[in-house]
C-alpha positions in Angstrom: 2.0 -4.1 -22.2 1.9 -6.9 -19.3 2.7 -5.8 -16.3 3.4 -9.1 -15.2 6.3 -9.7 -17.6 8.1 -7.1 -15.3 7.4 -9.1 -11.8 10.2 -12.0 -10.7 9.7 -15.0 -9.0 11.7 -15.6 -6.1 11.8 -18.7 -4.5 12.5 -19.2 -1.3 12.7 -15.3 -0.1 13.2 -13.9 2.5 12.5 -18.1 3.9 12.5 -21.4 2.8 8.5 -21.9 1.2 7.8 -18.1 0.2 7.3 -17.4 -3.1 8.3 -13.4 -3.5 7.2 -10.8 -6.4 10.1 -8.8 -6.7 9.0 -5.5 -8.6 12.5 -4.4 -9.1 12.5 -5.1 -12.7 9.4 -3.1 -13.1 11.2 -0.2 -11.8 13.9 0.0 -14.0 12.1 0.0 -16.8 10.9 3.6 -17.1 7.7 2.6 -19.9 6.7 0.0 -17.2 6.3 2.6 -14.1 4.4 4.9 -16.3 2.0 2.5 -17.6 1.9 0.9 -13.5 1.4 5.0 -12.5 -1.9 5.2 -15.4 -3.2 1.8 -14.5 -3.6 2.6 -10.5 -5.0 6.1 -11.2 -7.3 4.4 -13.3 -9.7 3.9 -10.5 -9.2 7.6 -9.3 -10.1 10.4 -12.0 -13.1 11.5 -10.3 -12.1 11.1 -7.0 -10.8 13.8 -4.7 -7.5 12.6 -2.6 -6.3 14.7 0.4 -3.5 12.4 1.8 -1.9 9.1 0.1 -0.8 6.7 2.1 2.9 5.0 1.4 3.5 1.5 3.1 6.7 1.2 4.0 8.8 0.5 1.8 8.1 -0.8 -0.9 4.7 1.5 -0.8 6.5 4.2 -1.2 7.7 3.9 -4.8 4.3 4.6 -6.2 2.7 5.9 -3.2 4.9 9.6 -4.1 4.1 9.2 -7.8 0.3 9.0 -6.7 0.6 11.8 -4.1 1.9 14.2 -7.1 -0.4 12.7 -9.6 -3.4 13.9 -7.3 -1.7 16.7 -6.1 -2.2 15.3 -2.2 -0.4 15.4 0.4 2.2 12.3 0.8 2.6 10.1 4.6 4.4 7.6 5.1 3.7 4.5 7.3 6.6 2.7 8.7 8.1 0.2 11.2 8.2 1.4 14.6 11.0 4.0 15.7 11.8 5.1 12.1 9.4 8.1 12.3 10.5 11.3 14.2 7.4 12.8 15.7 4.8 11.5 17.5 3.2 8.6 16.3 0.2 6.1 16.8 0.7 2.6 16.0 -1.5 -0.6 15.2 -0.3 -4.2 15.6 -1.3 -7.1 13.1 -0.4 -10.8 13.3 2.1 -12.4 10.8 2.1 -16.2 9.8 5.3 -16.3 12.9 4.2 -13.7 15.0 3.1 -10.0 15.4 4.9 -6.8 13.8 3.3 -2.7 14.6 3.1 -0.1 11.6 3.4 3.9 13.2 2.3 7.0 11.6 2.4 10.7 12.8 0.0 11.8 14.9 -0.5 14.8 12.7 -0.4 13.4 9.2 -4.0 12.8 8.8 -6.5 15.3 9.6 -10.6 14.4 10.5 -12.0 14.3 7.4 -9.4 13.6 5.4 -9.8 11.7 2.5 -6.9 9.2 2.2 -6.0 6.8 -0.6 -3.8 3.7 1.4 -1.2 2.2 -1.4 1.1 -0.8 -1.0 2.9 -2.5 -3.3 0.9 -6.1 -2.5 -2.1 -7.3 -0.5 -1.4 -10.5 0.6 -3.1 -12.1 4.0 -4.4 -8.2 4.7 -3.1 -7.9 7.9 -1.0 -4.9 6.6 -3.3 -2.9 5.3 -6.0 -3.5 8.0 -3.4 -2.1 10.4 -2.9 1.2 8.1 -7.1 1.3 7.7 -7.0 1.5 11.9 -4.2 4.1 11.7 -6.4 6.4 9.2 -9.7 5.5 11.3 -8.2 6.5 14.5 -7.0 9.9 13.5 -10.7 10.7 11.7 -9.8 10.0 8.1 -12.2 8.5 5.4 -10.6 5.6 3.5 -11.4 6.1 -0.4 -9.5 2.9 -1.6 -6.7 0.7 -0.6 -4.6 0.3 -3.9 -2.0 -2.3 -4.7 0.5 -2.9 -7.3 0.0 -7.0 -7.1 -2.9 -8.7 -5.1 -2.4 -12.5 -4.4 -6.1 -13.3 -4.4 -5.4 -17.2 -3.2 -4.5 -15.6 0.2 -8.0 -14.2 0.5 -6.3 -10.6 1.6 -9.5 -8.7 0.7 -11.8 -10.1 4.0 -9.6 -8.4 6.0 -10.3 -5.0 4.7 -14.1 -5.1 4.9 -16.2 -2.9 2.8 -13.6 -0.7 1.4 -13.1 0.0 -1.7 -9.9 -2.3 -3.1 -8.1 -1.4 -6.5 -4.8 -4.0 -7.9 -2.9 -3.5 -10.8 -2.3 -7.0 -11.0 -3.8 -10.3 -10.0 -2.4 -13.9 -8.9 
């Protein structure tokens, strides 16, 4: 099965020029998740996962499948002053400006080995700001895993030498 077939083309979302991959058809169709679920574990089988990292939001859709899958620990990152607790935060630059990811102070623990998972990697700025969350609360990065990676936007410089695992390639 292609993957693929389940992503939509958007034009012109959320603004005029942008080109979006909405997974929503992927999700509803229940063979589609399962095969997306076995294709980013792939990469995984021999790996041992403490914490997995959800993006929000739509990281969070397979970040929880992954979580159970490796019996580890879920934690959500999100925009700031949607998490409860104490949190730490990391700022990364957008194409119009600046936006800040939180996480719990407590979610990761020094030495934790964390698996980061968002639905695309795109320009990397994201996911860089989620790899300085982990690295500031003593965690060890074991992969960064995306549904969809849009290689033309050269995402992957961004995240250095770790390890970098898409389901599917533009």
């Amino acid at each position: 099965m292609s993957l693929q077939k389940y992503i939509r083309d958007i034009q012109d979302f959320p603004k005029p020029g942008i080109g979006f991959k909405d997974i929503t058809p992927l999700l509803m169709s229940p063979q589609a998740r399962k095969e997306t679920l076995e294709v980013l574990l792939s990469t995984l089988k021999d790996k041992k996962i403490d914490k997995v990292i959800g993006v929000e939001s739509r990281g969070f859709f397979f970040g929880i499948l992954l979580a159970d899958a490796l019996q580890a620990g879920f934690v959500p990152v999100r925009k700031p002053h949607k998490l409860p607790f104490t949190t730490i935060s990391a700022s990364y630059d957008l194409e119009y400006g600046t936006d800040t990811l939180e996480m719990h102070i407590d979610a990761i623990h020094k030495g934790d080995r964390v698996l980061i998972h968002d639905d695309v990697l795109a320009t990397g700025g994201t996911a860089n700001a989620v790899c300085e969350l982990v690295e500031q609360l003593g965690g060890e990065i074991v992969q960064c895993n995306f549904l969809m990676e849009l290689t033309f936007l050269n995402g992957r410089e961004k995240l250095g030498s770790n390890a970098i695992f898409a389901a599917i390639t533009y």
